[in-house]
N, C-alpha and C positions, 0 to 999 in steps of 0.2 A: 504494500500500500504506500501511494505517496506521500511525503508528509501532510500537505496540505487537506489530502484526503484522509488524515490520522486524524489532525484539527478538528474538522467538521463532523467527524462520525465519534467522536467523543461525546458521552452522555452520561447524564446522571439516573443509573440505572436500579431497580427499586424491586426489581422481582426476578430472582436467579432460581436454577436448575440446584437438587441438592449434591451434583457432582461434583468432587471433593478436587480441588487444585492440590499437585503434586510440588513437593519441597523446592523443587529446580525450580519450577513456575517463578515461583512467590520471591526467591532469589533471586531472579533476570530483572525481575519488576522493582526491587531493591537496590540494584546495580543500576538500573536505570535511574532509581532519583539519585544516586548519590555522583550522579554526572550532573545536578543541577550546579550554578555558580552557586556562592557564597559571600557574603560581604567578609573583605581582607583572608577571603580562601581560610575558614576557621570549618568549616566543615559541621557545625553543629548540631549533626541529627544524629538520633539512635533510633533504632526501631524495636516494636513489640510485635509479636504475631500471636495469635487467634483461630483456631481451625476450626472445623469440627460446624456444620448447622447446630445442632442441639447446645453445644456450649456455650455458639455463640445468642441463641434464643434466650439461654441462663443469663450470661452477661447483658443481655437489653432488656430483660424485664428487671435487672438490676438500676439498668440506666434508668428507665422508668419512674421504679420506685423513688430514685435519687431527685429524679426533675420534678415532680410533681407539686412535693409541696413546694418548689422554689418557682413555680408558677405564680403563687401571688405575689412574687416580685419583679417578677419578669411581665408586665400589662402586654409586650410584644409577642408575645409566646402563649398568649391565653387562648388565641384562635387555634390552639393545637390541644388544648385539654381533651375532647371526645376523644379524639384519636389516641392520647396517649394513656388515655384510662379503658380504651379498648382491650380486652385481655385477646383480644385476636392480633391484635397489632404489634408488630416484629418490629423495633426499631433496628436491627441490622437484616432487616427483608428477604428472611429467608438466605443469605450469604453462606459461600463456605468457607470462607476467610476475612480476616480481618485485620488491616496494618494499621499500627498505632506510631505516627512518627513523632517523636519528641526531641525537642530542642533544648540542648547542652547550655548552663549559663555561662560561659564563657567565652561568649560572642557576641558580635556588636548587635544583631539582626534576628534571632536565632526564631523568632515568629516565621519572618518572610522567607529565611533561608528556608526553611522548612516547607513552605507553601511552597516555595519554588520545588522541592524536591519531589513535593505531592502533585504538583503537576504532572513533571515527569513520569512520575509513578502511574499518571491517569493515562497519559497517551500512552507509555509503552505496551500498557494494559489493552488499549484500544487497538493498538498496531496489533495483537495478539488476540484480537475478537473476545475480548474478557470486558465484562463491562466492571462499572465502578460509581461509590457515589462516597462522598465524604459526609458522613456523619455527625454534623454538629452539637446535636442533644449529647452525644458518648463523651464530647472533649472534657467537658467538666469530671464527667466520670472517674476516669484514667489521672487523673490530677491529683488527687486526694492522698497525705502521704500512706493510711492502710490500703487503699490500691496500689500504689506504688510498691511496698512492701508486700503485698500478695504476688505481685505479680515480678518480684525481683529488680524493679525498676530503682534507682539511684532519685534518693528524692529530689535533689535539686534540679531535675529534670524535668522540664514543662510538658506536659500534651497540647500538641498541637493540630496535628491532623489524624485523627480516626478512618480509617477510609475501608470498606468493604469492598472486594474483590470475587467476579467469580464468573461462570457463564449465565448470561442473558436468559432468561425464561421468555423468550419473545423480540421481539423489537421495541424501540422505544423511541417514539417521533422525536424528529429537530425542534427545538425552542425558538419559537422567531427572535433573530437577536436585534435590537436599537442601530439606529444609524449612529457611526459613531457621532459624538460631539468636540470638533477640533477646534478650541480654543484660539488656537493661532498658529501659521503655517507663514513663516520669513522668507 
């Protein structure tokens, strides 16, 4: 696929197959973000991995539980209550994998470093017909120092990007996207 057509068939994908991504996969996809830049080349990502549909079903009715009562402080997030007190409702949708990138304090950037790397992680995924959606209900999750410590993480280690991986249960239409808005062109 060419890049441009990697770009465009990128999607935030919400309903996967329960067929399990093999270690290599999930590696290539790893290797790909950590080819993103860096500000002063610090490199500041680690990653967590997640397998398994059913554990990852455990861990999002954990996020669930987490989010919920922090809904009455969040008035933005309140148009999501039905859905998240759904007991049907998968916050990582049925996935069979799940990458958790977190950012090292030790860098100037380590939020954007990170997003950048999570991008790459999306299209290589995409180049590989895996789709992908980034989970932002989970990030708070993974943050916590007894998460961190359950899950062997270094606490001064931020989550940043949650992002579930895995095959497409389907298609999933283009998003119409906004005409850019150029400010100014010299």
């Amino acid at each position: 696929m060419e890049f441009m057509d990697v770009l465009t068939a990128r999607r935030s994908v919400r309903s996967y197959t329960p067929t399990p991504l093999d270690r290599a996969t999930i590696e290539k996809l790893i290797h790909a973000a950590i080819q993103a830049p860096s500000a002063t080349n610090t490199q500041p990502w680690a990653f967590g991995v997640i397998t398994g549909v059913e554990r990852l079903k455990e861990y999002g009715d954990r996020v669930k539980a987490k989010l919920l009562p922090a809904l009455d402080q969040m008035p933005e997030l309140e148009r999501y209550r039905d859905m998240i007190t759904d007991p049907k409702y998968n916050v990582f949708h049925g996935a069979p994998a799940l990458v958790v990138i977190y950012g090292k304090p030790a860098s100037l950037l380590p939020e954007i470093d990170c997003a950048l790397a999570a991008q790459n992680l999306m299209l290589a995924a995409a180049a590989m017909n895996l789709g992908t959606c980034w989970i932002g209900f989970a990030q708070e999750f993974f943050d916590p120092p007894a998460v961190k410590a359950e899950l062997g993480v270094p606490e001064s280690y931020k989550a940043i990007a949650p992002i579930i991986v895995g095959h497409p249960a389907g298609t999933t239409p283009p998003v119409p996207r906004n005409t850019p808005e150029v400010v100014y062109w010299m």
